[in-house]
C-alpha positions, 0 to 999 in steps of 0.5 A: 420142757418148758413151754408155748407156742402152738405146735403145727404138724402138717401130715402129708400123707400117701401111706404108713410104713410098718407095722400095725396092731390091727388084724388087717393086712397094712397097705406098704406102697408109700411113706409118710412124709410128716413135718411139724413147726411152731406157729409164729401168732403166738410166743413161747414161754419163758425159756421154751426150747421147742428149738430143740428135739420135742417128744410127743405122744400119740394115741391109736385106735383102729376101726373106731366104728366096732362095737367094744373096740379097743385103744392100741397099746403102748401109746406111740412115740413121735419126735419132732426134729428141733428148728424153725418153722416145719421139721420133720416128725418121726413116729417110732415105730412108724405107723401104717394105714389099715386096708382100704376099708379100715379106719384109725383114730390119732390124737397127739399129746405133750409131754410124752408118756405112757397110758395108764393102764386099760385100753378101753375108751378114754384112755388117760395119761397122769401128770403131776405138775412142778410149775415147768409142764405146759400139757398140750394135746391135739384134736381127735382125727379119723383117717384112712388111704381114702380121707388122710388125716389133715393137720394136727394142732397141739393146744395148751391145756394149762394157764401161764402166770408171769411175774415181775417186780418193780418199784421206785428207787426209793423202794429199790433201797429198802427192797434189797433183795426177793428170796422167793415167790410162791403161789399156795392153793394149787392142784399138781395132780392132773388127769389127761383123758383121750376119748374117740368122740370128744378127744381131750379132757384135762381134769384135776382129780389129784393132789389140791391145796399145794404150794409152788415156787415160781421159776426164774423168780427175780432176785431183786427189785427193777425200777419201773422205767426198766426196758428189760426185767426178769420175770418169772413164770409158773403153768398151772391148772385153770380152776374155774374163777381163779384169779377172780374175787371168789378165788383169788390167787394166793401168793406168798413173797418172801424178801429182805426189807430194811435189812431184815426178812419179810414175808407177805401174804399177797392176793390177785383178785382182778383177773376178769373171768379168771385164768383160762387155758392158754392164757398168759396172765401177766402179773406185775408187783410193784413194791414200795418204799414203805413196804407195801406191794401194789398189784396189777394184772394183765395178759402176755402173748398167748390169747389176749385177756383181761387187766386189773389192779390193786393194793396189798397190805404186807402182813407181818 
């Protein structure tokens, strides 16, 4: 699924149907009327679909308080009817309060998929990235027939680069074709943690020094007064100061230059403070007529961020 915008489930709760993992006796005189809808302040990725049905996961664990107590599995599935504005989200199976007395904890994340193994706090999900995922997660919430759970927040966990390539006619000439761009130096094995207290922690413990091929990559050169180009995208996982002088982002665009194939080895070093989750960094390649490829940065809708610009020399 491609991915952003924030994902809003309001949770109008009277009671949980079904059945329960816990030992206490479930309460089973009311539903749960449960709706979910894409927040309008912010734009989606590229090619989001969130129109369409969306699989999301949630994470149970009952009386929280007790001493070595446990995360129910498996994981709990959820749909979110596709459209716009707030549809219906449906657990499977549905969920039930415990009694009055009884506490539970749930915390949502996206894209769905099983828990690792274990059931002792955290719990964790593994993902390994193609450059598609947008990985989002909730915050934790305790609720209960007395303090019903309140709305829940799905939050990207990743950073969007897009990418767009521009030049002069003169340019456009000589460029007469992108075969590909791909960013080199990236970690696609990623950790999602699910902790009772502090709720959701990305981590990238897995494979490093992976290289990714930006998707939608345009195929040719626009011109620079173009109202409309195509622009490709890739999510990845925020490393501290990338993108920044001490770890620049590191590309590698492929093209056909004066008819013949051309690699260069291009750098992005002027994101200030870096990428971070949830933002989408804009990043603009201007080819030109003698070959080289002029850099600036700058951020599309998600959260408002930093600009910077710079000059490549191709390499050979």
């Amino acid at each position: 699924m491609k991915i952003g915008k924030l994902l809003i489930m309001s949770l109008l709760v009277v009671a949980f149907l079904g059945s329960c993992t816990n030992m206490e006796e479930p309460v089973t005189d009311g539903t749960v009327e449960v709706s979910a809808g894409i927040a309008e302040s912010t734009r989606a990725v590229i090619g989001s679909g969130y129109a369409n049905d969306l699989e999301v996961s949630f994470a149970r664990l009952d009386n929280p308080g007790t001493t070595g107590v446990q995360w129910n599995t498996p994981s709990i599935d959820a749909v979110r009817t596709g459209g716009t504005g707030n549809t219906v989200l449906t657990f499977e199976p549905e969920q039930t309060y415990l009694t009055e007395d009884g506490e539970s904890i749930l915390i949502g994340y996206y894209p769905r998929k099983a828990l690792n193994s274990g059931t002792a706090n955290p719990v964790s999900v593994a993902y390994t990235i193609t450059g598609e995922e947008d990985i989002m997660a909730t915050g934790v919430q305790i609720g209960s027939l007395v303090d019903k759970f309140e709305t829940f927040t799905f939050n990207h966990l990743l950073t969007q680069l897009q990418f767009k390539c521009t030049g002069s006619a003169g340019a456009i000439t000589k460029w007469t074709a992108i075969t590909s761009i791909k960013v080199k130096n990236v970690t696609t094995g990623l950790k999602l943690s699910l902790d009772k207290t502090t709720g959701a922690k990305l981590t990238a413990p897995g494979t490093a020094d992976q290289t990714l091929t930006v998707k939608n990559c345009p195929s040719t050169v626009a011109a620079l007064d173009a109202e409309k180009t195509s622009t490709g995208y890739l999510l990845l996982y925020p490393t501290a100061n990338m993108g920044t002088e001490d770890l620049p982002v590191s590309l590698e665009v492929k093209g056909t230059y004066d008819g013949n194939p051309k690699t260069l080895n291009v750098t992005v070093s002027n994101i200030s403070e870096g990428v971070k989750a949830g933002y989408s960094h804009l990043i603009t390649l201007t080819f030109t007529e003698d070959g080289k490829i002029a850099v600036e940065t700058g951020i599309t809708e998600w959260q408002p961020g930093n600009n910077g610009s710079t000059i490549i020399i191709p390499g050979e």
